[in-house]
C-alpha positions in Angstrom: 0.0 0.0 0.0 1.3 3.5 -0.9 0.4 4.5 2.8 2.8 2.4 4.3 6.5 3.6 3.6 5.8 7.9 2.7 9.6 7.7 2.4 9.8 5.1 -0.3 7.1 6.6 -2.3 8.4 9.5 -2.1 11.9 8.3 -3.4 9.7 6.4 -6.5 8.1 9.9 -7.2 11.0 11.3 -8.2 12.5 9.1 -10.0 9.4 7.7 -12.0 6.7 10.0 -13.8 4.3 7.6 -13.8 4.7 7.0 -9.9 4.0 10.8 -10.0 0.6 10.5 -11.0 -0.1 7.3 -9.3 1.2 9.2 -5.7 -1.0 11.9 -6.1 -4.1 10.8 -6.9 -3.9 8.6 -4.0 -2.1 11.2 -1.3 -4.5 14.1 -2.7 -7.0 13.4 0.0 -4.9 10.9 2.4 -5.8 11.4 5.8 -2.1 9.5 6.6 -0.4 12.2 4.2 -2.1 15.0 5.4 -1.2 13.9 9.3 2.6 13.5 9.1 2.7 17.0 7.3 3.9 17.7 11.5 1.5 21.1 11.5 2.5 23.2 14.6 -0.1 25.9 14.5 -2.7 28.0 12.9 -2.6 31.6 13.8 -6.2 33.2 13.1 -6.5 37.3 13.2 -6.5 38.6 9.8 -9.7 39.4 7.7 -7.9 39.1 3.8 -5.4 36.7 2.2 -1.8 37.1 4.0 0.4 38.3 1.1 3.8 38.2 3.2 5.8 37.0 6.5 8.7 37.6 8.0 10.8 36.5 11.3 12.4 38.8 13.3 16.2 38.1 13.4 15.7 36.0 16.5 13.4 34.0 14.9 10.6 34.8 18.0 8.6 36.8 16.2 6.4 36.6 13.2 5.2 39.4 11.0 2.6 38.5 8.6 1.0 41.6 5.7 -3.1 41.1 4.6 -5.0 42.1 2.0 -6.9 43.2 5.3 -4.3 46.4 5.2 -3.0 45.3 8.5 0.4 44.3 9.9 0.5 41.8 13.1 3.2 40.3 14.9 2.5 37.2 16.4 4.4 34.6 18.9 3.9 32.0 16.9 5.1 29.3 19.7 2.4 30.4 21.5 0.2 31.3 19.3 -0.4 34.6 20.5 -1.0 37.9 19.1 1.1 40.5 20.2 0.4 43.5 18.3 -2.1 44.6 15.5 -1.0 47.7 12.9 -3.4 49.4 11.3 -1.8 50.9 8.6 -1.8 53.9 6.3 -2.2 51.8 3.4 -5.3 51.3 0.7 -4.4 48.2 -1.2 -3.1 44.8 -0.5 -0.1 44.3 1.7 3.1 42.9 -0.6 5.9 43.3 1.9 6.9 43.8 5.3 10.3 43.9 7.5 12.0 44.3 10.7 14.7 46.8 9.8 18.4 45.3 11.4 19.8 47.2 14.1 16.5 48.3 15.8 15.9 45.7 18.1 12.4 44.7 16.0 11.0 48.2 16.9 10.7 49.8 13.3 9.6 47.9 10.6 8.7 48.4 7.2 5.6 47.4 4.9 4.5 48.2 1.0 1.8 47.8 -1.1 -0.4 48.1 -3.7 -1.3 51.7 -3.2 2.3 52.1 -4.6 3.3 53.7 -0.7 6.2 52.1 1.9 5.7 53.1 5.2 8.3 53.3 8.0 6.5 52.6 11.8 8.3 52.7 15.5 6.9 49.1 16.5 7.2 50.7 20.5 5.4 54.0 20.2 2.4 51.9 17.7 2.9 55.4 15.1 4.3 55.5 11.5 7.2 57.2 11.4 7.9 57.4 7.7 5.9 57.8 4.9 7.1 57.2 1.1 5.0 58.0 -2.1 8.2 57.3 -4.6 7.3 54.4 -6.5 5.0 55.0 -9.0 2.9 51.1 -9.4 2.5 48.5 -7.4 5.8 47.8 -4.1 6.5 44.3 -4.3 9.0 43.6 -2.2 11.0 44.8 0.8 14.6 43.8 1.7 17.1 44.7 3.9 20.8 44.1 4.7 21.6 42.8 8.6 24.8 45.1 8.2 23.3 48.4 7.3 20.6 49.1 10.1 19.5 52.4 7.9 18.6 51.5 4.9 16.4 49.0 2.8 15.5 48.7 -1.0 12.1 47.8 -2.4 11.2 47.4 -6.1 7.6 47.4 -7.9 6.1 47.5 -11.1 7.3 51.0 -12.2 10.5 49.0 -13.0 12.2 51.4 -10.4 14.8 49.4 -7.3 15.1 52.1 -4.9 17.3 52.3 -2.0 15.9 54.2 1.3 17.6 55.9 4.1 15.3 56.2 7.4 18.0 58.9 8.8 16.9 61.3 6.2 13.5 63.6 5.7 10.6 61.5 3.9 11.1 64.1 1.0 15.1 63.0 0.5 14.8 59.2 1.9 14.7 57.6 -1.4 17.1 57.2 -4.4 16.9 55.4 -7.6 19.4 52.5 -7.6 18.1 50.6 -10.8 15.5 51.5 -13.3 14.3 48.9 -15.8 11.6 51.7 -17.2 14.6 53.5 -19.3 15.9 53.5 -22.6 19.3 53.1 -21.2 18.9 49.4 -20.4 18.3 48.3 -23.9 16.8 44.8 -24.1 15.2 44.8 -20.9 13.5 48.4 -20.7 9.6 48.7 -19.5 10.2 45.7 -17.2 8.6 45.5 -14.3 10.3 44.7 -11.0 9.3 41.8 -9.4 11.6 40.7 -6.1 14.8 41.3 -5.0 16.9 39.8 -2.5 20.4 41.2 -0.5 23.1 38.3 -0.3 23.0 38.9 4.1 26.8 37.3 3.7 28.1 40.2 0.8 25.4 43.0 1.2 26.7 44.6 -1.8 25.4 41.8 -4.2 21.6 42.0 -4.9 19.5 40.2 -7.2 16.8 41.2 -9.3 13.9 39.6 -10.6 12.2 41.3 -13.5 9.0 40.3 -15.9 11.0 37.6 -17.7 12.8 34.6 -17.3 16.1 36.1 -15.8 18.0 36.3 -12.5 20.0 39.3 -12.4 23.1 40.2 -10.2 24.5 43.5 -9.8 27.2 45.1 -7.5 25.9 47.9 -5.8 29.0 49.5 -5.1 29.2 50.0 -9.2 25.8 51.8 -9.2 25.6 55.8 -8.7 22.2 56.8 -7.2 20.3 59.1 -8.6 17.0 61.2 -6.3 14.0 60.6 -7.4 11.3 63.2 -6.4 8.3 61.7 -4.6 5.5 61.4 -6.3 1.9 64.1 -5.2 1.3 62.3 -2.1 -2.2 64.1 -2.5 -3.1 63.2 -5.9 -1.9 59.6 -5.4 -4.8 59.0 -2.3 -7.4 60.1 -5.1 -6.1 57.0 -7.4 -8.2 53.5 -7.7 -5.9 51.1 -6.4 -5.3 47.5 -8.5 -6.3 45.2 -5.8 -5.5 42.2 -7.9 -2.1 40.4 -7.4 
């Protein structure tokens, strides 16, 4: 019986296609699969699909980002809730992080609504607010060895670097844009993910609208300012709630 060794089928299953399809039409529904899946814990408190999580450096706390337009931190362990953010934002949450060398008290989150917003976890207040991206923040990341800034990209084509020490209306510079002529082949992409090597901070990859991993150096990139976008006009604009 395929129930009885989960290891050995699942050995077969890679290594024969038509075990593949055998396997799964009978471990779709298995009550014996779905048990030794070892599920710890269901934490229940947000009212829309959760978009993004992240673990504080520690690894003690959870932060999880809804299509709810909230932010909450959880002790998973115990499954307890230890904060709830309402935030600023008007369309579904892509991306949220503790920012490295603040002891988990600011974090950041984007969105949908094309805004990143910059909170002090302690005093429960946003501390930052920035309208530079022009289309939907995708991503968030941040380097454990610079504690003051963090990039995001979206689907302006735009990789931005921000700096939490400065006013909202200098925080952000243009690192990469894939929107320009000046890229050739790959112009009007869109900017999909990113992520910081944490053991060389000044490698990042880039993930674009097309089937390509891209490295660069940082240290070879001159950034440019960008100018933040009307905050004003930008709260009158219908948000894309789709993903």
């Amino acid at each position: 019986m395929l129930d009885q060794n989960l290891i050995q089928n699942l050995h077969h299953w890679e290594l024969d296609n038509y075990y593949f399809k055998k396997f799964h039409y009978r471990t779709a529904f298995s009550q014996f699969f779905v048990k030794h899946l070892n599920f710890h814990s269901e934490l229940k408190g947000h009212e829309g699909c959760v978009n993004c999580l992240e673990w504080n450096q520690a690894g003690t706390i959870l932060a999880s980002g809804s299509d709810d337009l909230r932010i909450i931190l959880w002790d998973p362990f115990k499954q307890k809730q230890l904060q709830k953010i309402d935030t600023k934002h008007r369309g579904n949450i892509f991306g949220v992080k503790f920012l490295p060398g603040t002891d988990d008290a600011f974090m950041a989150s984007a969105a949908a609504d094309r805004d990143i917003y910059v909170y002090d976890v302690n005093k429960n207040q946003t501390i930052n607010e920035i309208h530079s991206h022009l289309n939907r923040v995708k991503r968030i990341e941040t380097a454990q060895d610079s504690p003051f800034l963090f990039w995001s990209c979206a689907e302006d084509g735009f990789v931005l670097q921000h700096d939490i020490r400065c006013k909202p209306s200098e925080a952000s510079s243009v690192l990469l844009s894939f929107s320009s002529t000046e890229l050739g082949d790959i112009k009007n992409s869109e900017a999909k993910c990113l992520a910081i090597n944490q053991a060389r901070s000044e490698y990042m990859a880039v993930g674009l609208s097309d089937p390509f991993a891209r490295i660069y150096d940082r240290r070879m990139i001159d950034l440019r300012p960008i100018r933040p976008r009307n905050s004003q006009s930008a709260s009158t604009t219908e948000v894309n709630k789709k993903h």
